[in-house]
N, C-alpha and C positions, 0 to 999 in steps of 0.2 A: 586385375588391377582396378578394375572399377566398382568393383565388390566394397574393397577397401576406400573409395571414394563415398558410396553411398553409406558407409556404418560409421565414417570422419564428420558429415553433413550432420545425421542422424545425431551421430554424440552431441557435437555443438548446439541441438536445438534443445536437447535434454539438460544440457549446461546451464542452455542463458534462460530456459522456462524456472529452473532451478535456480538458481541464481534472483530472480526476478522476483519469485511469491516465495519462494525459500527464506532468503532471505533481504529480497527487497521491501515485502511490506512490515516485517518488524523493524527494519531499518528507520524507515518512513514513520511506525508509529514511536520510538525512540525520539528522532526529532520533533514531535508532534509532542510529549512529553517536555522535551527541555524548553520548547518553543511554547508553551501553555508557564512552567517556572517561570522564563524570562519574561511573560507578558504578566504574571504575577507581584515580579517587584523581587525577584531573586530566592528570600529567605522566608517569603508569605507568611510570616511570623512576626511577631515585638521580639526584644531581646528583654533579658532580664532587667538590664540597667532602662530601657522603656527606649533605646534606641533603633527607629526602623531600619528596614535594607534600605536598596535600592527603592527609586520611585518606578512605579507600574508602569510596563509598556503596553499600548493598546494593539499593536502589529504584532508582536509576540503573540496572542490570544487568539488573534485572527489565523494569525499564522497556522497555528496551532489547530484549530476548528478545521482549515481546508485538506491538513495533512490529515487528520482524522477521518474526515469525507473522501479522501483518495482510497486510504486503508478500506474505509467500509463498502465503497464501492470496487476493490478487489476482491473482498471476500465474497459479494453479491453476485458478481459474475462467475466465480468458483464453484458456487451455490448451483447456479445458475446452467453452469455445460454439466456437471455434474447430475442432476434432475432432467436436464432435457435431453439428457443420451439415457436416460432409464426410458424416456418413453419413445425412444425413434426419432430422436430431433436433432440438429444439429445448433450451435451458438454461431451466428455469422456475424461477422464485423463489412461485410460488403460496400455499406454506404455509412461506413465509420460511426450507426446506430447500433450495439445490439440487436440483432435479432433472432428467432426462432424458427429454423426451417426442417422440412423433410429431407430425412440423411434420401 
């Protein structure tokens, strides 16, 4: 019975790891898109008739910018375990920095 408790655990971390860089950081850069539009002024275009969109938000932009900086700092750490398990390293979050240790 406890076979079956330890491969339940096991599933679940496979889940939310999946779930998380699967598709949590295209999710994140998705927003990071709509949120860069809406800090654009909707339609970032003239229309024919010479009618603008909406007026530009500056939050939108900003917005936009730190969801981009989350994204690229998930793929840097991906990078990151990935490279330092080819050479005998471990990625440790210990003191909530990144770091690089001996497995």
């Amino acid at each position: 019975m406890h076979n079956l408790g330890f491969a339940l655990e096991g599933a679940w971390q496979v889940l939310a790891a999946g779930l998380l860089l699967g598709a949590g950081l295209p999710a994140l850069f998705g927003l990071g898109i709509r949120a860069l539009a809406y800090g654009a002024g909707g339609d970032a275009e003239e229309h024919a008739a010479g009618v603008r969109g909406p007026a530009a938000h500056r939050l939108g932009t900003v917005a936009a910018w730190l969801l981009f900086a989350l994204v690229l700092a998930g793929v840097a750490l991906g990078i990151t375990f990935i490279v330092a398990s080819g050479f005998g390293k471990t990625l440790s979050f210990a003191h909530l920095v990144p770091t690089l240790v001996d497995k």
